[in-house]
N, C-alpha and C positions, 0 to 999 in steps of 0.2 A: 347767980353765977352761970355763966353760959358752959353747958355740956360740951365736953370735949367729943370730936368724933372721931373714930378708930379708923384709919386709912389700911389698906389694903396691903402696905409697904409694911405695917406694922410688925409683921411676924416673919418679915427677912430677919436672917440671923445676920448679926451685926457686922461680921467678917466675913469678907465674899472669898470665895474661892480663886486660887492663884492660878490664872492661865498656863502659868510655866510647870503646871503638875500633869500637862497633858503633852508635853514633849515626850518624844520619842526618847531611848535610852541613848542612842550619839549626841543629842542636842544638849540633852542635859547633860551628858559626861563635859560635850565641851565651855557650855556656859561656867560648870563647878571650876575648870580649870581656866576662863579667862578671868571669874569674879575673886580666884584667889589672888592674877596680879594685876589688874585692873579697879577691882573693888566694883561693889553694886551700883554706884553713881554714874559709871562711865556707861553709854550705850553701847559699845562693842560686846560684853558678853552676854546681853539679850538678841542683838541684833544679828550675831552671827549663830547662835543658838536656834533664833526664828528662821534663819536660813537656811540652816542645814533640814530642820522639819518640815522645812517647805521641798523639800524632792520625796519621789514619790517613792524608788526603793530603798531599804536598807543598803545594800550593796553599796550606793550610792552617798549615801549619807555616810556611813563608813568612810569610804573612800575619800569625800568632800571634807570630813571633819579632819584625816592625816594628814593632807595636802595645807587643811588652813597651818592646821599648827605648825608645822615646818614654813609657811610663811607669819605667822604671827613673832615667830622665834630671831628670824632674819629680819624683821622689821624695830624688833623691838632692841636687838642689837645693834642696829643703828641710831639708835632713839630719835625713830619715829613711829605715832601712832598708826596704827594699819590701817585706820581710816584717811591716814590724811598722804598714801604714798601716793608719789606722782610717776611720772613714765620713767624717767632718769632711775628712781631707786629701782623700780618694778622692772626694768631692764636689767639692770644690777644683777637682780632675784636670778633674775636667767641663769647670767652668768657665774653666781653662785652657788645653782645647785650644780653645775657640771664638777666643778671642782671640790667643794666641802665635803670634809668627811660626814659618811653616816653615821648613828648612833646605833651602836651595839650591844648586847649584854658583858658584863665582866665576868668570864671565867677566875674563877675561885672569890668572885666578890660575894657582895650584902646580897641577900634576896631585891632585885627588882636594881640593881643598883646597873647604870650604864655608861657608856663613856663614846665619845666622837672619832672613834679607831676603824668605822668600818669602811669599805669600797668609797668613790662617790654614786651619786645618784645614779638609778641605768634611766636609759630615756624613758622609758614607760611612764617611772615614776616620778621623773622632773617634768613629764608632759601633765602629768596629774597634777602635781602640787601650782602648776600655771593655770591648769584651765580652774583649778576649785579655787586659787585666787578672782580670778577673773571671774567666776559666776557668784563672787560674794558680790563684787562692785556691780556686777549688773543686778542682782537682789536690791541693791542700796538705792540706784536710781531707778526702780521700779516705785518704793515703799517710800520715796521722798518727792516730798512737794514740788524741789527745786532742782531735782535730777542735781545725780552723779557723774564726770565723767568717770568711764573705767581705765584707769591708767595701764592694763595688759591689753587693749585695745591692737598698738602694736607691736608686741611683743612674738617675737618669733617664739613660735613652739617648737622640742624636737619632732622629726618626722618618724612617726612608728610604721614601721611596716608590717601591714597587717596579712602576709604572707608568710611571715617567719615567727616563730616560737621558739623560744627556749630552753620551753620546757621537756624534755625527755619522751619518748612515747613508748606503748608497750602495745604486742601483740596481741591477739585474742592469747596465744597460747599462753604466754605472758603474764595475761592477766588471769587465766585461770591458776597458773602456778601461785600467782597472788593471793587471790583469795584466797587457796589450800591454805597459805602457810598463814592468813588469819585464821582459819576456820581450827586449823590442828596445831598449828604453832606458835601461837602467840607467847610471848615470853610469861605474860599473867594468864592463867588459864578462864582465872575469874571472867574477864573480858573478852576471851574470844567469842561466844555469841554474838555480845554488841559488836563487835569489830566486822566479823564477817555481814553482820545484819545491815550496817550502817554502808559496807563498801558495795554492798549487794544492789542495795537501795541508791543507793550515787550515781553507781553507772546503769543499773538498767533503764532508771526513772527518767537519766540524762540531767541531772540538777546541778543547782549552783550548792556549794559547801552552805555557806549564808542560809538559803532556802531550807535547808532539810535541817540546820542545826534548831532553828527559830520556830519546829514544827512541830507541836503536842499528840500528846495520846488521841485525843477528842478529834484530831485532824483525818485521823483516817475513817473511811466510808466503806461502802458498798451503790455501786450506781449502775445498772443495764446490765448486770451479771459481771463486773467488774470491781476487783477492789481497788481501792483509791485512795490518794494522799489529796489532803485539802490544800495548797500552798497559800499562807496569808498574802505574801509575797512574792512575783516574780519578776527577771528584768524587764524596767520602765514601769510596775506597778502594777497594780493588779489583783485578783486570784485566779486559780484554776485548779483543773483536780487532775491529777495524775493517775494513771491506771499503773498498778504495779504488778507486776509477771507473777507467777505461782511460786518459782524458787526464790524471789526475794519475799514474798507474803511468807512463805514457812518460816523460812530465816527470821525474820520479823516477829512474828507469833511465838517463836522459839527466843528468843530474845528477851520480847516483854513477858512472855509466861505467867499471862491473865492480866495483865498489870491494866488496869480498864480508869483508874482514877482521874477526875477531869482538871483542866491544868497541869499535867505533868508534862514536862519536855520527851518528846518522841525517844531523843538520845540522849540521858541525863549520867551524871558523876555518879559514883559510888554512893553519895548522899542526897541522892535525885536535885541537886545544880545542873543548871543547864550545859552541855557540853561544850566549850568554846572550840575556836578553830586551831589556836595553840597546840592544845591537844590532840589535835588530829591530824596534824604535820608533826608530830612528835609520830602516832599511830604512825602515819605512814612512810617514816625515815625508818622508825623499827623491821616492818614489815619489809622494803625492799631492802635490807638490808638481810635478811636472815632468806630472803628470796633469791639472792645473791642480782639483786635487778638497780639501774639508777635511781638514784633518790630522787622524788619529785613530790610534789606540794595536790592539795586536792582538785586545783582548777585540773590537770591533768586530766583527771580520772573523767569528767567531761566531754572535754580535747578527744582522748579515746574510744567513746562511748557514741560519739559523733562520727570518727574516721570510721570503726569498724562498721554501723550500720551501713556508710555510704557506700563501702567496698562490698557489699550483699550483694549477690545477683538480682535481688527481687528489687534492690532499694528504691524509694519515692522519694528522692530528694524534697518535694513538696512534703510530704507525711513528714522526714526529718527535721526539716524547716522547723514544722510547729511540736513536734515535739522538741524540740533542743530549745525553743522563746525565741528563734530568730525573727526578729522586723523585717528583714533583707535577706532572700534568696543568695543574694552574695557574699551572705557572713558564714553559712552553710557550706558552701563550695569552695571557701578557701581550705576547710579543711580539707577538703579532696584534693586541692591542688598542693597543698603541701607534702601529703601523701606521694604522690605523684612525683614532685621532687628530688623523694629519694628513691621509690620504686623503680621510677625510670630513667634515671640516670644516666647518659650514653657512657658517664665514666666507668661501669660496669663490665660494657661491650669492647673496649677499647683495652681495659685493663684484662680482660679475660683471652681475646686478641698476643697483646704484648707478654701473658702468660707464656700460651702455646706457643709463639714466634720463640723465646728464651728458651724453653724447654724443649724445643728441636735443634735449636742452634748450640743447647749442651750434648745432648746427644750426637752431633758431628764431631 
């Protein structure tokens, strides 16, 4: 009998490990959501699952993953697969989201239950839901043999202007009235450390929400006599460390109150879950509300935190630049020019003019 020989293969376990266990958590949320109506057979819900892991920040991938689904949705209403649209539907798409209602939540409804009653799309987010179409199809004929065309090729995008916001802004004074009324008024008293700790850290750090929610205990350092945030992630990809000022590190330390355990989230629930951004646009519709200030969403806090250094007498537009992640000097300066906008105004001069003119021509 010839002796068998033992190969080296031998003591592989029989079951290989699933590549798709090392997706990112947007890829995998949207793979679960196209295999429930697509099913595992069809290559759309691995294909657009690899795609969205293939970019480099969450931000992104977030972003990329709502945009598909708002077109998987209009595609499949039409019944065709969203692989196989051509420019005719993909123009359609355009056209559709100017007009279609949003999806909403149902006041007095089921938990989680929503319905097609809201605004239509603003352009921001029908310029998104075009381009994260359009960088699936270029994903597709990248990773195929036999190339793709991308049918949003010509597809007119809205034109965002990236000199207007509309989002709200708030003064330094403003925003010191803000924080107070986390730091001593929060309606839960439980959570006023984190509140104050979390908006403290927002703006003086200059971050994105995404970034500092995705940030653990174990993140923070010490490096050349400065304390520091690790960011896994920041925009276009990356890390880097953050130096955080002495009143946001107390606030912080005052916060976690020793909490040193590794793997926890920096800013977690009441049952150490990680904090989502839901949550924190709830935080801060409470808080400018009880501030008596406009309601506005966290990129804001940013937006702010960008304007006020630039309006410094000392300020380094360059030192700004790389603290805020800008790629372009020019992404930096528009918020000065927006500033500016309304700072300087001539309607100001004119109006204050046509004041005084009426208020002597009463007194005649």
């Amino acid at each position: 009998m010839t002796a068998l020989t033992r190969t080296p293969h031998a003591d592989l376990p029989a079951r290989r490990p699933d590549p798709r266990a090392l997706w990112p958590e947007h890829a995998r949320r949207l793979y679960d959501h196209l295999v429930a109506l697509y099913g595992e057979d069809d290559p759309l819900p691995t294909l657009a699952a690899a795609w969205i892991g293939h970019q480099r920040s969450v931000h992104t991938m977030k972003s990329y993953a709502r945009g598909f689904r708002i077109f998987e949705e209009f595609a499949r209403e039409y019944g065709v697969h969203p692989m196989a649209v051509k420019f005719a539907l993909a123009d359609t798409f355009r056209l559709h989201l100017e007009t279609s209602p949003t999806w909403v939540r149902v006041r007095g409804g089921r938990r989680g239950e929503m319905a097609r009653t809201g605004p239509p799309y603003a352009d921001a987010s029908r310029k998104n839901a075009l381009s994260a179409a359009s960088s699936f199809f270029v994903y597709l004929d990248k990773v195929s043999d036999d190339g793709v065309k991308n049918p949003f090729d010509a597809v007119q995008r809205p034109y965002v202007d990236p000199d207007y916001s509309s989002t709200p802004g708030y003064t330094e004074a403003e925003w010191a009235r803000f924080l107070a009324v986390a730091r001593d008024e929060h309606r839960v008293a439980a959570y006023r450390k984190r509140a104050y700790a979390l908006l403290l850290v927002l703006y003086t750090c200059c971050l994105r929400i995404d970034s500092l929610l995705n940030a653990r205990v174990e993140d923070l350092g010490y490096d050349k006599g400065h304390r520091v945030l690790h960011l896994e992630k920041v925009k276009g990809g990356g890390r880097k460390k953050k130096p955080i000022p002495p009143l946001a590190w107390d606030a912080l330390q005052e916060y976690l109150g020793g909490r040193e355990a590794e793997s926890e989230w920096l800013f977690c629930t009441a049952t150490g879950g990680q904090l989502d951004e839901p949550a924190v646009w709830r935080l801060l519709q409470s808080l400018a509300k009880r501030a008596g200030l406009p309601l506005r969403g966290p990129h804001g806090t940013k937006v702010d935190a960008i304007t006020h250094a630039l309006a410094r007498p000392d300020a380094r537009p360059d030192k700004i630049q790389s603290w805020a992640d800008h790629k372009d000097s020019r992404t930096t300066q528009r918020y000065n020019k927006r500033k500016e906008l309304l700072d300087d105004s001539p309607g100001y001069g004119i109006g204050a003019a046509l004041a005084g003119a009426l208020q002597h021509g009463a007194e005649e």
